[in-house]
C-alpha positions as CSV (number, residue, x, y, z in Angstrom):
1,X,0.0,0.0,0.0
2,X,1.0,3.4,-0.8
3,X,1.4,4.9,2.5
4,X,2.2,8.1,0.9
5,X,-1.2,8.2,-0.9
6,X,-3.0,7.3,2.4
7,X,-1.7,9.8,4.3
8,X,-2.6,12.1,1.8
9,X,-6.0,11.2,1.4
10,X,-6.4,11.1,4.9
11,X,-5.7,14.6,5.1
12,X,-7.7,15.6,2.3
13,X,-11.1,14.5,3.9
14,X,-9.7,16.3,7.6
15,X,-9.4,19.2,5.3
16,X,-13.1,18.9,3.8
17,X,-14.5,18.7,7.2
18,X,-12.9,20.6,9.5
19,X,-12.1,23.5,7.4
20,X,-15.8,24.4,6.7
21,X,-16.5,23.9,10.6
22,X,-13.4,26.1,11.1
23,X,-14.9,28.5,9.0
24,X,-18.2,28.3,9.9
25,X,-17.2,28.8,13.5
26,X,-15.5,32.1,12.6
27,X,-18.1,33.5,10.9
28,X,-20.7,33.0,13.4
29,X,-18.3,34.2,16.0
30,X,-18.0,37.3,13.9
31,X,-22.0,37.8,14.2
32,X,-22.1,38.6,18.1
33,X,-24.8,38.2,20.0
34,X,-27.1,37.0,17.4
35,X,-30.9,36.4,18.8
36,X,-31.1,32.2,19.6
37,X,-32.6,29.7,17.3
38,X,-32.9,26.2,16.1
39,X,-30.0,23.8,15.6
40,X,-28.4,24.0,12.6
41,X,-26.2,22.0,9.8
42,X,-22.7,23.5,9.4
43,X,-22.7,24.0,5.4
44,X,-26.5,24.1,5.3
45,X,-27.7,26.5,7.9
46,X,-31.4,25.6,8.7
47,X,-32.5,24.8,5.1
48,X,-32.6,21.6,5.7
49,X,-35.4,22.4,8.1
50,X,-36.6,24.9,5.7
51,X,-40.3,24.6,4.5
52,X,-40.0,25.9,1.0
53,X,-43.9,25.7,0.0
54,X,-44.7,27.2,3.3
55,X,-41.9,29.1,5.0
56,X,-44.2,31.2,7.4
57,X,-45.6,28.3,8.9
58,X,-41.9,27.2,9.4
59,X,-41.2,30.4,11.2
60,X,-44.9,30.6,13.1
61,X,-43.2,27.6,15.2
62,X,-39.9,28.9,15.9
63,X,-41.6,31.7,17.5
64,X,-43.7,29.9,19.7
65,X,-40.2,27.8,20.6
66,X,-37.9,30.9,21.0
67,X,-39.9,33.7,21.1
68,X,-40.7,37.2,18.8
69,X,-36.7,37.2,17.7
70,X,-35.6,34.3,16.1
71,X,-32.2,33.7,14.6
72,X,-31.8,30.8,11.2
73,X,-29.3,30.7,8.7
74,X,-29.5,30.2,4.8
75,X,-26.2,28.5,4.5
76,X,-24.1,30.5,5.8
77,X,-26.1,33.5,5.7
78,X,-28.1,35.2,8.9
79,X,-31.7,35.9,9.3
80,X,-33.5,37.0,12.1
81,X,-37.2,36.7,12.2
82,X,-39.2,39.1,14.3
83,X,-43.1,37.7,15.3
84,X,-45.8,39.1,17.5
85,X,-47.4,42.7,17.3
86,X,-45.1,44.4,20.6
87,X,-41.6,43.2,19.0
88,X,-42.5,44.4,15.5
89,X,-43.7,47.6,16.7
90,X,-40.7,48.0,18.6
91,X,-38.7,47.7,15.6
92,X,-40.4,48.7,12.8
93,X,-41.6,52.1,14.3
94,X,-39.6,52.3,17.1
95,X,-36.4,51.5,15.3
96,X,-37.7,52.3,12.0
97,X,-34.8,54.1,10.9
98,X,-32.3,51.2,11.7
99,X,-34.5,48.6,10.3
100,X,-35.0,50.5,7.3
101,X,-32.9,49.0,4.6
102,X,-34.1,46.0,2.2
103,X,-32.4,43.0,1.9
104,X,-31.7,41.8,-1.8
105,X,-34.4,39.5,-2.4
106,X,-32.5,38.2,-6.3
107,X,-36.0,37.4,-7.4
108,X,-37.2,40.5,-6.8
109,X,-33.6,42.6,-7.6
110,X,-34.1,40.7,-11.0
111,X,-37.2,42.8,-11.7
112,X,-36.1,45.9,-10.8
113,X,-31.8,45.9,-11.1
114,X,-31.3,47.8,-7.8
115,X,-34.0,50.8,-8.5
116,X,-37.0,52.5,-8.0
117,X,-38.5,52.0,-4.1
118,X,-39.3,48.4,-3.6
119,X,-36.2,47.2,-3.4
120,X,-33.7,50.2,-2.9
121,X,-32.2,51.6,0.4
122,X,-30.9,54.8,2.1
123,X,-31.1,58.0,-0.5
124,X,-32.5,56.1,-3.4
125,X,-35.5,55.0,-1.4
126,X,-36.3,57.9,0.5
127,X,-36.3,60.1,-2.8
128,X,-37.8,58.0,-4.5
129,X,-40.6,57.0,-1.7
130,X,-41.0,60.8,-1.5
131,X,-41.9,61.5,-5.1
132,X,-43.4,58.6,-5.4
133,X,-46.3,59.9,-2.3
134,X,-46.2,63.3,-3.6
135,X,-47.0,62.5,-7.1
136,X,-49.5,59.7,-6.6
137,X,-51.5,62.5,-4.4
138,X,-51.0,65.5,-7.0
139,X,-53.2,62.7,-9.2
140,X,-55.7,62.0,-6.5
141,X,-54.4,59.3,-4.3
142,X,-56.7,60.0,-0.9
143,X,-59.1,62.4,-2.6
144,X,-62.4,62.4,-5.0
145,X,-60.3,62.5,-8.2
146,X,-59.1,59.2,-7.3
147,X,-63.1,57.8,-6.8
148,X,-63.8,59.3,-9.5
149,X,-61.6,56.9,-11.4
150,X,-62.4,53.7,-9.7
151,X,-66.0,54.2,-9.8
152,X,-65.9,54.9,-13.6
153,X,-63.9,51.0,-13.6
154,X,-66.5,50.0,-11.4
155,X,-68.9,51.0,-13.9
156,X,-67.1,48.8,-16.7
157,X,-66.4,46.0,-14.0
158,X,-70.4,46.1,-13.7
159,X,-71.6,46.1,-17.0
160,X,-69.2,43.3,-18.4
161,X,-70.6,41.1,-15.9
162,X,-74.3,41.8,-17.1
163,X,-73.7,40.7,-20.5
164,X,-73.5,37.2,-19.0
165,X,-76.8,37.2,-17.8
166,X,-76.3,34.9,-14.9
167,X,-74.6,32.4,-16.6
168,X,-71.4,30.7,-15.5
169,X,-68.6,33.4,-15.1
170,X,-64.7,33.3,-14.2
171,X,-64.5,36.6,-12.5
172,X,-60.4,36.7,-12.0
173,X,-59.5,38.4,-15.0
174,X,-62.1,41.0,-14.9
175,X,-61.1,41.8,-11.7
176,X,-57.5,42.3,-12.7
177,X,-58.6,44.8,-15.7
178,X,-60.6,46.6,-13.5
179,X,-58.3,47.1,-11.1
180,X,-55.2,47.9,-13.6
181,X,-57.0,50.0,-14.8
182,X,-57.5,52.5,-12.3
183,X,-53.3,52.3,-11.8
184,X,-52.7,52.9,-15.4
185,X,-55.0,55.7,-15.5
186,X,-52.7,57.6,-13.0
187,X,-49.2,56.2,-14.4
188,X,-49.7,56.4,-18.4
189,X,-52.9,59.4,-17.6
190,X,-55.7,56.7,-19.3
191,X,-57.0,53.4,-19.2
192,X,-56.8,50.1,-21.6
193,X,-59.2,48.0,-23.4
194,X,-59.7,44.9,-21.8
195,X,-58.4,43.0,-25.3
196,X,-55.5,45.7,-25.8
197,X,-52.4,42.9,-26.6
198,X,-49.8,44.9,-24.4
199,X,-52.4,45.7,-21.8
200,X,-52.9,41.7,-21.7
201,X,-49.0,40.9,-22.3
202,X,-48.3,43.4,-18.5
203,X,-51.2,42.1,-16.9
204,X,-49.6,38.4,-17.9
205,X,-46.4,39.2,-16.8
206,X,-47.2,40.8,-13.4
207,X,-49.6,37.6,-13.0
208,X,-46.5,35.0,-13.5
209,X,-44.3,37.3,-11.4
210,X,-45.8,36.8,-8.2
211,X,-47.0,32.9,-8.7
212,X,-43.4,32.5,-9.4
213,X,-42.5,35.0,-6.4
214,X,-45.0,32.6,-4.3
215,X,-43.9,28.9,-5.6
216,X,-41.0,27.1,-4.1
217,X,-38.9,27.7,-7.3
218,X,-38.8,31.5,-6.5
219,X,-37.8,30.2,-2.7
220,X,-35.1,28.4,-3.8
221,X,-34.5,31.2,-6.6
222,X,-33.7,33.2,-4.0
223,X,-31.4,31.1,-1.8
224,X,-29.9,29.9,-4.8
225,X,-29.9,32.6,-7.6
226,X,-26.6,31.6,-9.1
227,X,-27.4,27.6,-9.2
228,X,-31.0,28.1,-10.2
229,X,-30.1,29.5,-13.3
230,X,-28.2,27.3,-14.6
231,X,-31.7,24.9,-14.6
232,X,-34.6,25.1,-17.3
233,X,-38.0,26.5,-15.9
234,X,-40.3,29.2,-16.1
235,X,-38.0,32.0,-14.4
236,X,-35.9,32.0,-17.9
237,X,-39.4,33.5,-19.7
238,X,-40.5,35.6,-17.1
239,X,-37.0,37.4,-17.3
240,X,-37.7,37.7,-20.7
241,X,-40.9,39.1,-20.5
242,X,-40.2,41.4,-17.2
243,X,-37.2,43.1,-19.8
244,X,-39.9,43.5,-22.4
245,X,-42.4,45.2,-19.7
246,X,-38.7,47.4,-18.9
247,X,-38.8,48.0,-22.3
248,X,-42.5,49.1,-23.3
249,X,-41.7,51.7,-19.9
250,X,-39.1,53.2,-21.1
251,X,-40.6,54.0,-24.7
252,X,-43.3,55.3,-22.9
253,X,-41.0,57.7,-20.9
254,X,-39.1,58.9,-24.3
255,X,-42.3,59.6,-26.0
256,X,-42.5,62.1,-23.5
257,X,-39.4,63.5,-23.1
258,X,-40.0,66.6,-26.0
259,X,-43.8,66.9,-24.2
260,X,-45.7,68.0,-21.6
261,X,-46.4,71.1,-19.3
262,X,-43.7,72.1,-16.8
263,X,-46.8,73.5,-15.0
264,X,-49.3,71.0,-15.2
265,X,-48.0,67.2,-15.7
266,X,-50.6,64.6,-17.3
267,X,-49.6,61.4,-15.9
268,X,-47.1,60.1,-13.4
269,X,-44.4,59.3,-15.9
270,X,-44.8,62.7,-16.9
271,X,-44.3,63.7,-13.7
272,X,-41.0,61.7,-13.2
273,X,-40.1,62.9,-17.0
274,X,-39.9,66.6,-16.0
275,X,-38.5,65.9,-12.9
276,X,-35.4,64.4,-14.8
277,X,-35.1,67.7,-17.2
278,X,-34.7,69.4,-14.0
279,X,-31.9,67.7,-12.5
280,X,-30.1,66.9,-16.0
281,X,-27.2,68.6,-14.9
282,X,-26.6,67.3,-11.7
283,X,-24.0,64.2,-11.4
284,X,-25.9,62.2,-8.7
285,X,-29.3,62.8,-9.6
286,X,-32.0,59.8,-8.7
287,X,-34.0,61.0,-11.0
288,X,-33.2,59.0,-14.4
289,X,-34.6,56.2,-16.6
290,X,-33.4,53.6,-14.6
291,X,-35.2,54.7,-11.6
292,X,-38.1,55.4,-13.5
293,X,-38.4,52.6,-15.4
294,X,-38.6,50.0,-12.0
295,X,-40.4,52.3,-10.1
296,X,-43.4,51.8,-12.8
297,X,-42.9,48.6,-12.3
298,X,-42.7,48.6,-8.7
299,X,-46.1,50.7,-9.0
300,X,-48.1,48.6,-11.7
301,X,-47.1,45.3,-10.1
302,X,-48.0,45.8,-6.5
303,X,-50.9,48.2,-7.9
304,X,-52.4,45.3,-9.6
305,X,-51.9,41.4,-8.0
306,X,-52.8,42.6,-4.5
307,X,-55.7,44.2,-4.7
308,X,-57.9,42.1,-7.6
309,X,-56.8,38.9,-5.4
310,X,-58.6,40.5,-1.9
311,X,-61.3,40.9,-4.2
312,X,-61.2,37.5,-5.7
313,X,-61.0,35.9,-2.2
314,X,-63.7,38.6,-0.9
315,X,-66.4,36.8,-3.3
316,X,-65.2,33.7,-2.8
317,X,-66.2,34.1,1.1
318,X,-69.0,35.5,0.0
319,X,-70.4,32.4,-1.6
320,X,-68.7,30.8,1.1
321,X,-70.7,32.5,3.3
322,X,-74.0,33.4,2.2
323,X,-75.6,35.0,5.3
324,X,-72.4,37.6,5.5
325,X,-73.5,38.0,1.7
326,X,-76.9,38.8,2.3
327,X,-76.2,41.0,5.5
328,X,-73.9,43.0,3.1
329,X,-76.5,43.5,0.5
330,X,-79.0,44.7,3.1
331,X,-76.8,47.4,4.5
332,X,-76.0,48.7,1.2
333,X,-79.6,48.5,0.3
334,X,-80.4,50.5,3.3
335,X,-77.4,52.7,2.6
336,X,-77.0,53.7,-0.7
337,X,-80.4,52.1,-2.8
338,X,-80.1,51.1,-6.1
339,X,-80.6,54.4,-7.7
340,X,-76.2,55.7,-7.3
341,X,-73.3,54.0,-7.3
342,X,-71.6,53.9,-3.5
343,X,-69.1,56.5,-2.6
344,X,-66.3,56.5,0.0
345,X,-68.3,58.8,2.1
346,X,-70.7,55.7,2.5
347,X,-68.3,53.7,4.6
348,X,-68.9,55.3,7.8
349,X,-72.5,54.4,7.3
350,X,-71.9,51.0,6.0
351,X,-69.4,49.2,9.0
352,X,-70.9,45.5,8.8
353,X,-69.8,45.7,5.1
354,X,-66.2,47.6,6.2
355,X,-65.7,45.0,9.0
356,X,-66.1,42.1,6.4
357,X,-63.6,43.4,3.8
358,X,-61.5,44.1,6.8
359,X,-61.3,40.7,8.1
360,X,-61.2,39.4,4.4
361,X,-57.8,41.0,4.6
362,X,-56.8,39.8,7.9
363,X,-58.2,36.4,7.2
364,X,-56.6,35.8,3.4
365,X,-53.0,36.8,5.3
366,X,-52.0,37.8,1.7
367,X,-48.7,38.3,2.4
368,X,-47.4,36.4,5.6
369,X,-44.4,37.8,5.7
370,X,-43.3,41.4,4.7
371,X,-41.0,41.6,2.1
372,X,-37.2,41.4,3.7
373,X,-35.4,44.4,5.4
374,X,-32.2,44.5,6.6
375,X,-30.3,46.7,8.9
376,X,-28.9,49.9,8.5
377,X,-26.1,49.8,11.0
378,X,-25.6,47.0,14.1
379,X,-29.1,47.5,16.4
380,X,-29.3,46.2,19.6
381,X,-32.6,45.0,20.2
382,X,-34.0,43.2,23.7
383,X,-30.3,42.2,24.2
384,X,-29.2,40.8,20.9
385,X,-27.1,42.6,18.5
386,X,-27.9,42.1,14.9
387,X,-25.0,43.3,12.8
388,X,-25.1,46.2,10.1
389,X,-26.7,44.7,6.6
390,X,-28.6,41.4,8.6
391,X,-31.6,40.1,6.8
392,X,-34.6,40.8,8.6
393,X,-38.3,39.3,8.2
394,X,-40.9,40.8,9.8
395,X,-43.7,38.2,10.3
396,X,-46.7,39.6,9.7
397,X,-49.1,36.5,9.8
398,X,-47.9,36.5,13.9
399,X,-50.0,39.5,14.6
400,X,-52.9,38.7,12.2
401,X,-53.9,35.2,14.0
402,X,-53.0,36.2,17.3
403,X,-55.8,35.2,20.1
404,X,-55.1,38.1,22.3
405,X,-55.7,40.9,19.4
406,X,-58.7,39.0,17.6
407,X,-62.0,37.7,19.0
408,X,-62.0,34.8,16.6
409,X,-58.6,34.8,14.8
410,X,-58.7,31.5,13.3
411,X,-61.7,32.2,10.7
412,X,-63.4,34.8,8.8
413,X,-65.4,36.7,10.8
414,X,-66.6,40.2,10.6
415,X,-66.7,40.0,14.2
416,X,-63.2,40.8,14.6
417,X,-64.4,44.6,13.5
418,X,-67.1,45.0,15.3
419,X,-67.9,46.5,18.4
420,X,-71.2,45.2,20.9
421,X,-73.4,47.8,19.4
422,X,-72.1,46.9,15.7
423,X,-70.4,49.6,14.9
424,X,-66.9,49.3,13.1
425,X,-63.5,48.9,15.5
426,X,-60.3,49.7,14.6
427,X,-57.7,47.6,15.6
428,X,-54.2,48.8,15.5
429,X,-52.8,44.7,14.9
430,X,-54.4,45.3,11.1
431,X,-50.8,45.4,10.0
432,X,-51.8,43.8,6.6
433,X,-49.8,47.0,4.6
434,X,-47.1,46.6,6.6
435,X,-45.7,48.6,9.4
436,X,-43.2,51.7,10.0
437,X,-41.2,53.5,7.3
438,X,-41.9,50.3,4.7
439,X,-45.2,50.2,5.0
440,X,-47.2,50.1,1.4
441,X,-47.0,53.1,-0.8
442,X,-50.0,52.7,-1.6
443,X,-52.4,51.6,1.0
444,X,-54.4,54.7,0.9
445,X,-54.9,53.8,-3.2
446,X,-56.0,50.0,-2.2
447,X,-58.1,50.7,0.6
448,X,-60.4,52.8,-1.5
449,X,-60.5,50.5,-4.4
450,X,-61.6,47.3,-2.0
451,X,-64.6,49.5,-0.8
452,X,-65.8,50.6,-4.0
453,X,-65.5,47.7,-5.9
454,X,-66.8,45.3,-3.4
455,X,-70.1,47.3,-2.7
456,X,-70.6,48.4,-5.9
457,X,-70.3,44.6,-7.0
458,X,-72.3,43.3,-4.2
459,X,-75.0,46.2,-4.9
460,X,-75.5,45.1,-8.7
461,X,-74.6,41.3,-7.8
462,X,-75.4,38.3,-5.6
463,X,-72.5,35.6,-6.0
464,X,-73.3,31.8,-5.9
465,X,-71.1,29.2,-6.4
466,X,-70.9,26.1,-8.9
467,X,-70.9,24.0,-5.4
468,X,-73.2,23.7,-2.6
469,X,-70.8,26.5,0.0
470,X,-69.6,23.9,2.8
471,X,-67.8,22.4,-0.5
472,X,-65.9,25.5,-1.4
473,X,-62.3,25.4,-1.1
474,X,-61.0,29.0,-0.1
475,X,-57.4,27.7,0.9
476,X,-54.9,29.7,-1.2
477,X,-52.7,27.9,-4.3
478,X,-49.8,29.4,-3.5
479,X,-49.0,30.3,0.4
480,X,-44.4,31.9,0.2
481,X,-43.9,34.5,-0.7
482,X,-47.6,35.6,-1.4
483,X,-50.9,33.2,-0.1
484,X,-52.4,33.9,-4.2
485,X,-55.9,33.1,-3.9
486,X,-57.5,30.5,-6.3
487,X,-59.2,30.7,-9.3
488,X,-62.7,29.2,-9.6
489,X,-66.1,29.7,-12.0
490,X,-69.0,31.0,-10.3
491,X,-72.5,32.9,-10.9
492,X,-72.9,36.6,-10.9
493,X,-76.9,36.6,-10.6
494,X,-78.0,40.7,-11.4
495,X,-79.9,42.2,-8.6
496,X,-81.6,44.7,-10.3
């Protein structure tokens, strides 16, 4: 025997085991007093553990086992996890400032290359957060203007469901139109046709965005960016098409660049366009096409998925529920008639109806789990220290099924809204926007769009399903990144 050749060998599997160990031990000792978690693999972290189809469940039970901060690793990577309504208001408002930053989700960084607001940091976000509020208001974000628009949608929405005349409809595209709609009114100043092939391409491309976003391909995506694509699948054509979408922005942006009224801008791009003219001759602007062109996509893509699938879910649990249905259609009845559509000024008056799209919300737990920060500088938080750039995952679901905040958290239940003398209760744990600096850009726009469309739907409509309702299925299809509601056929029987 070659003792030479033993020896080596010998040494070359001491090598492969103890120099990872060696390493890994350095680098954790490097992280200082991380917050505690679950026993972990060396080279793997926690993914092992590591529930790709349903990570928020995953983390729901380290919570319960460590408490509201929770350390795991990705490999060799960090991530604390922060759960229950008191730690995440702690950090998220409290420490808003140092848990401000966002992590780079490569999914997500993908889509927009580093710009626009979702998934910036530091300057870039706050300037671009900041025009991004200030513009969206100038074109009626929070005021009538903006009513003005979604009622006209919910108008179309209406009278495209009438032409089935009861028959069998699948309401999830319609829902999306109407919706986009009301976003692209504000961001290209008008609306599409529903058959309009690049209206249908954008609509397309922000639909496969977030089932991939949601499916355990975009979890492993995200662990894995590198490794993942090198493999075939359908991330390869929605790169293609999200550099298209990039594209069909940005000609929309030079189209304007010779137009438009310093004084009086017609659309948001518009708005962003002129603002670039301005600042042409400064080196570090923010305000260029890049920035532009992802913040349109930051703006049409969270304008559009979130809000049609409440909806969606919203009738769903409706035929689910046909007393809540009928309880609904009585106070709008009372309300607001048949003879005018509902206005926003009708919600005070209407709070069994505001309490039920509330808890649709809570209930559906859209998004479990806010999209990833990451802090600005080391935070000591409760005793722990989490290092300067640490990703952090506020988990949102934590608050929304808590027993303590909820009278009935486990189920839809308007209850949850509701005060003993009926009237509608605000409830501070209704973090379903988020929380602190990151909360949605535009909550204000979605909120007033769920409460028209609803009871304007529900005044014109009465939805029954294609199965008797205890046979319904109203779990989600997709629960990671996003819990995407599912898609079904049902009746959309005119009331008047």
């Amino acid at each position: 025997m070659d003792t030479t050749l033993t020896l080596a060998n010998v040494l070359f599997v001491v090598i492969a085991v103890l120099l990872p160990l060696l390493l890994w031990k350095s680098q954790r000792k490097q992280f200082g007093r991380l917050p505690p978690g679950p026993a972990l693999n060396p080279l793997l972290g926690n993914l092992l553990q590591f529930d790709v189809k349903e990570p928020y469940k995953f983390y729901l039970k380290l919570s319960e086992k460590y408490g509201s901060v929770v350390t795991i690793w990705l490999a060799n990577t960090p991530v604390v996890i922060i759960s229950g309504y008191e730690a995440l208001k702690e950090t998220m408002i409290g420490l808003g400032e140092e848990f401000s930053g966002r992590d780079n989700y490569p999914l997500i960084m993908k889509a927009t290359l580093g710009y626009g607001v979702l998934s910036t940091s530091g300057h870039r976000w706050k300037e671009m957060r900041k025009f991004s509020l200030m513009t969206l208001k100038n074109f009626g974000m929070g005021r009538r203007s903006i009513e003005e628009r979604i009622r006209k949608e919910a108008e179309y929405l209406v009278e495209m469901m009438k032409k089935f005349e009861g028959s069998a409809i699948s309401p999830a595209d319609m829902l999306s139109n109407a919706v986009t709609n009301v976003i692209c009114s504000i961001v290209f100043g008008h609306r599409f046709e529903f058959e309009d092939p690049q209206f249908k391409f954008l609509l397309q491309t922000v639909n496969t965005y977030f089932r991939i976003l949601s499916s355990p391909l975009g979890q492993l995506y995200n662990v894995f960016p590198k490794l993942i694509s090198l493999f075939p699948g359908k991330h390869h054509q929605l790169f293609k098409d999200l550099e298209e979408a990039r594209e069909y922005f940005k000609r929309e942006a030079q189209a304007r660049m010779n137009n438009g009224d310093p004084s009086c801008p017609q659309d948001f791009i518009e708005a962003f366009v002129l603002k670039m003219k301005e600042e042409k001759d400064k080196p570090d602007t923010e305000y260029h096409f890049d920035n532009l062109v992802s913040l349109l996509w930051n703006l049409f893509s969270a304008g559009t998925e979130t809000t049609s699938s409440t909806l969606r879910h919203s009738l769903l649990l409706m035929m689910k529920h046909p007393d809540v249905q009928e309880r609904v259609q009585k106070e709008i009845d009372e309300v607001v008639g048949q003879d005018r559509w509902p206005s926003i000024e009708d919600r005070q008056r209407l709070p069994y109806t505001d309490a039920v799209i509330h808890d649709v919300q809570r209930s559906m737990d859209l998004a479990p789990i806010a999209i990833p920060h990451k802090t600005m500088c080391d935070t000591e938080y409760n005793g722990y220290v989490i290092p300067k750039g640490t990703m952090v995952i506020p988990l949102l679901s934590s608050v929304l099924i808590d027993p303590k905040l909820w009278k009935n958290p486990n189920c839809f239940d308007p209850e949850n809204f509701l005060d003993g003398d009926g009237r509608f209760k605000k409830n501070d744990a209704f973090v379903v926007f988020s929380m602190g600096k990151r909360v949605c850009l535009g909550e204000a726009l979605a909120r007033t769009e769920l409460f028209l469309f609803f009871t304007s739907l529900l005044q014109h409509f009465t939805f029954k399903a294609m199965v008797p309702p205890e046979e319904l299925d109203t779990t989600p299809t997709n629960c990671s990144f996003s819990r995407i509601p599912r898609t079904y056929e049902c009746y959309a029987i005119p009331r008047i």
